[in-house]
N, C-alpha and C positions, 0 to 999 in steps of 0.2 A: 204802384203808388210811389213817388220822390218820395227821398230819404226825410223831408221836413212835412208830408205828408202822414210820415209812421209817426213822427216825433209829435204832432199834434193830435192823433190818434190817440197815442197811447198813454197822454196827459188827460185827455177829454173823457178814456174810458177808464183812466185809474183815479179819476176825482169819481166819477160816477162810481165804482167799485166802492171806494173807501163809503161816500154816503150812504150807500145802500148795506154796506157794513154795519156802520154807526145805529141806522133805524133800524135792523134786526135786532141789534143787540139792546137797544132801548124796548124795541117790541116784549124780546124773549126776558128781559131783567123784567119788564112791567107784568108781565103773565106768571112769571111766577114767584112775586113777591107778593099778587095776590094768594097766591096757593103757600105764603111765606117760607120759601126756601128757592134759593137763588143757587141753580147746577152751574157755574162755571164753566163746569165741561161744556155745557149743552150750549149753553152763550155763546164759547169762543166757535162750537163744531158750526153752530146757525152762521155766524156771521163769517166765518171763513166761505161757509157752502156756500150763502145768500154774493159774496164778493168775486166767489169765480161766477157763478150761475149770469152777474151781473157782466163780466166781461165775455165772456159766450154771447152773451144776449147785445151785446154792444158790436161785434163781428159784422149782426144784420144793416149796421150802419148809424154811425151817429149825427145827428143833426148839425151839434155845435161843429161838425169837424166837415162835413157836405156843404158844395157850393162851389 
């Protein structure tokens, strides 16, 4: 892949990382503010996981960046 081919990669899959950050972490704050008590830990551990998980998963190819 050209150098402007990694460069639109790895914008394409660090926006997609960062949302899929943001929706876990709204997931995991709304789960357990039912259960009223919000771990912190567990928020930031989810959405750090959910953010690599998400660029792993982004490697199989991204659409906005194919063509």
């Amino acid at each position: 892949m050209k150098q402007q081919g990694w460069k639109r990669w790895w914008r394409a899959a660090g926006v997609r990382a960062i949302k899929t950050m943001a929706q876990t972490a709204v997931a995991t704050i709304g789960a357990a503010a039912v259960l009223c008590e919000v771990s912190w830990d567990v928020v930031g551990s989810a959405a750090v996981l959910a953010g690599l998980l998400s660029l792993l998963t982004s490697l199989a190819g991204l659409p906005e960046v194919e063509g």
